[in-house]
N, C-alpha and C positions, 0 to 999 in steps of 0.2 A: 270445604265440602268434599267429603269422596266420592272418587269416582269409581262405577263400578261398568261392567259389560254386560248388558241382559245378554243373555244367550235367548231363552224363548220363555214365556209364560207356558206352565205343562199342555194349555190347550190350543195354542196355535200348531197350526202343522206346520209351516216353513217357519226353519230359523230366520228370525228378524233381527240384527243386530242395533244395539241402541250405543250412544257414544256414557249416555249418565244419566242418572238420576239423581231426586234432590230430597232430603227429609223433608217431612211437613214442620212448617213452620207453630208457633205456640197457635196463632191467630186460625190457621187451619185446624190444630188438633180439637181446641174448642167446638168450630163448625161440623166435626168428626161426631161429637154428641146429640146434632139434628138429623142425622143423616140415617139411613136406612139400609143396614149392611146386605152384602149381598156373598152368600156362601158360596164358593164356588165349586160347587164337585168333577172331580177328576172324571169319573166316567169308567174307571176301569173295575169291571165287576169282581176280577179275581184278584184285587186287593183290596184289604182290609180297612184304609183309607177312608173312603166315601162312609162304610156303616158307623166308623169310629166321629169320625168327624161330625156328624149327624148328633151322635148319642150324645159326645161332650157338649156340643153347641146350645142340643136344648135344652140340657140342665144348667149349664152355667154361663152362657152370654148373655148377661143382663146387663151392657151399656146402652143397646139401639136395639130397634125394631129387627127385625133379620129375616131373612128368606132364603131357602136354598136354589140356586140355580145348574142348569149344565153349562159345560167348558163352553157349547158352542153358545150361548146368551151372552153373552159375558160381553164382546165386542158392542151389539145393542143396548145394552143395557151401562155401559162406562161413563158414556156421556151424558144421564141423566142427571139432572139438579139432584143436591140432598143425600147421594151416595156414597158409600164408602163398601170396599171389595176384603174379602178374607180369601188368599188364592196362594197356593203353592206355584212357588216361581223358580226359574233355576238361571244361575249367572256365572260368568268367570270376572276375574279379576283382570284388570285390562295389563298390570306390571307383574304378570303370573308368568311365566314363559311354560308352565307346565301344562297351561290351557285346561284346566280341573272345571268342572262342572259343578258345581254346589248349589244342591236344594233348597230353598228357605221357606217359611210360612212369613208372609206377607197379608199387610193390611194396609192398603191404597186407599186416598182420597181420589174421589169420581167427580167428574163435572162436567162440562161443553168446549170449559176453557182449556183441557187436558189434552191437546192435539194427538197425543201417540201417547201407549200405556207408559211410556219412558219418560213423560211428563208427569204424569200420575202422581204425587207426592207421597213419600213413603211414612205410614205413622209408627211403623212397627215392623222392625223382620227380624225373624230369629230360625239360625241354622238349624235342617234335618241331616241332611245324608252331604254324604261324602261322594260323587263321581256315578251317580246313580247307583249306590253298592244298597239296593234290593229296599224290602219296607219295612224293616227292621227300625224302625222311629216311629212307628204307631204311636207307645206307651208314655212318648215325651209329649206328646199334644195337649192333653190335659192341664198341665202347670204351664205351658207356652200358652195357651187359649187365658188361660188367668192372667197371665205375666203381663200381655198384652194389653188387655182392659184394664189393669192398673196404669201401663205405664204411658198408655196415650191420656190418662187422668193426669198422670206426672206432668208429662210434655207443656199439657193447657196451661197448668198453675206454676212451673217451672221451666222456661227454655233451653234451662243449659241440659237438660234431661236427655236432650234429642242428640248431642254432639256426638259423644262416648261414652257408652254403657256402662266399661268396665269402670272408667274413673268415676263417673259421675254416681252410680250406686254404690261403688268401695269408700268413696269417701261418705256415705248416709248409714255405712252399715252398724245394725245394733245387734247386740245378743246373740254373734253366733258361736259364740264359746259357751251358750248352754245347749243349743240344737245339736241333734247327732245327724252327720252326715252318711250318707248312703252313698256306694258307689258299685258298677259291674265291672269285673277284674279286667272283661275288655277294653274297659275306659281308661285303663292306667298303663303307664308306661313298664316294661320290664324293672328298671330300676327301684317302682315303686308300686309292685306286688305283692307285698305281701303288708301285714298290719305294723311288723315289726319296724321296716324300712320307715312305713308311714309315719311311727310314732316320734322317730325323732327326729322329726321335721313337726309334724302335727300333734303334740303332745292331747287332743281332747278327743271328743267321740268321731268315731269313725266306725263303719262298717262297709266291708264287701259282700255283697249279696251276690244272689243269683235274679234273673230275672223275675219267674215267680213272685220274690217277696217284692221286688220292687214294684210292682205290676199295684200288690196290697199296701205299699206304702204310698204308691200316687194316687190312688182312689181313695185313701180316705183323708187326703187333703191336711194332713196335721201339720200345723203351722208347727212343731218340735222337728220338724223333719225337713234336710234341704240337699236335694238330687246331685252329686256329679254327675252332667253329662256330656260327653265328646262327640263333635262332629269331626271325622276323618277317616283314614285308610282305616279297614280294618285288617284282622288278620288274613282273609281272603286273598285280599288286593293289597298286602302289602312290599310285593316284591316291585311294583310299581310306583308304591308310595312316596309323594312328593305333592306340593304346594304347601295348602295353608289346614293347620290342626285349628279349630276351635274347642274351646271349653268353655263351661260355665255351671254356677252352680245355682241350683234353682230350689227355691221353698217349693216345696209340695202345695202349698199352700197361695202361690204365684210370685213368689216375693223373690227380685234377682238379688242375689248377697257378690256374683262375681263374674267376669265378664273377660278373656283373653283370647287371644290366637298364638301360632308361633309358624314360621315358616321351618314347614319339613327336612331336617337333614336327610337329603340325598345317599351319605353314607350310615348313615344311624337308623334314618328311619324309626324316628321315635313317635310313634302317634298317639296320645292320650295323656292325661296329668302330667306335666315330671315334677321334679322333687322342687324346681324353686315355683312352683302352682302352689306347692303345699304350704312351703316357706310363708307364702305371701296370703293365703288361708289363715295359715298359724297368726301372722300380724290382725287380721283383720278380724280375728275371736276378741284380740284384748283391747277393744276399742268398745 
């Protein structure tokens, strides 16, 4: 099991530290399908956050019942029978020494028997932001709120679903040497800038967008289409940059095709794709 450091749920006000948490098990994820999720809104009116999370939810969360709540409900409301939480959470890594902060959207099992939200059984997280750098992850919620509702389906009818994302979806993956992947150039690393570097590593479709088109390529949800996206330093924050880079590649559509991290060189500072992401892309088209 991993272990991880909650730092704080976005809506408590003192840091609470937790020593770990634990995936929900299949036998939970199942119970995940009775239960009656609980939206958690942030609260902060001058991000974009709360309207977006709203809009996506009630056109596309069709596992469970749902309702939105505020940050302050959240503690009354945890311990009810039948529950499960959608909450953005932020945590460090307990064998990080760089003490990074990382965002994630999170989907907890709720109950009486969950003494502290660090008992809570996690069914689903998947990385936002990098060290609080701003709310620049709006536009990934959409195929994460999808990803999600599939893959606590995964978990029930499959247990090994829950261990490791990147192996256990790399080894299911079909067809993605016909899908064209989309990427924003800040998700890639220097080395693997431009389409030309790309190609040969990645000999199949590829495209670097700007935000805009990406904005229209996750709304309309085409299953031909599957997102790179990078959780870490961006350019902003990158004279600081260090811990852990995530990546992963995501169908527009909700569908995970890839799932990695890499620990930050300190001297390189390489944060987004690099060239053996691609390598290992390029493998998993001819499958």
């Amino acid at each position: 099991m991993k272990k991880y450091l909650f730092i704080f749920v976005f809506f408590v006000l003192a840091n609470v530290n937790f020593a770990q948490t634990s995936d929900a098990d299949s036998e939970q994820a199942k119970a995940f399908f009775e239960t009656k999720t609980y939206i958690v809104l942030d609260g902060n009116i001058s991000s974009p956050y709360d309207p977006k999370l709203k809009e996506f939810a009630q056109k596309y969360w069709k596992v469970t019942q749902y309702e939105f709540i505020a940050s302050k409900d959240f503690e009354k409301k945890r311990k009810e029978p039948k529950t499960s939480f959608l909450v953005r959470t932020s945590r460090t890594y307990q064998k990080d020494k760089a003490d990074v902060d990382y965002s994630f959207m999170s989907l907890l099992l709720g109950g009486k028997e969950f003494v502290t939200v660090a008992d809570m059984p996690i069914l689903c997280n998947f990385p936002l932001t990098y060290d609080h750098s701003g709310e620049d992850f709006v536009y990934k919620m959409l195929p994460i709120l999808l990803f999600m509702q599939k893959h606590v389906k995964e978990t029930s009818e499959h247990p090994g679903a829950k261990s490791n994302l990147g192996k256990y979806y790399g080894r299911n993956v079909t067809g993605l040497k016909e899908k064209t992947l989309y990427v924003l150039a800040t998700d890639l690393t220097p080395e693997m800038s431009t389409k030309e570097a790309i190609s040969e590593v990645y000999p199949y479709k590829i495209e670097i967008i700007s935000r805009a088109e990406m904005d229209k390529i996750i709304d309309s949800r085409d299953s031909s289409a599957v997102i790179l996206f990078k959780t870490g330093p961006t350019k902003e924050n990158k004279k600081q940059a260090t811990g852990k880079c995530f990546k992963t590649a995501l169908g527009a559509d909700g569908t995970l095709y890839y799932a990695e991290k890499h620990q930050i060189d300190p001297k390189t500072k390489q944060s987004g794709f690099l060239k053996k992401d691609l390598k290992k892309l390029a493998k998993l088209a001819l499958k």
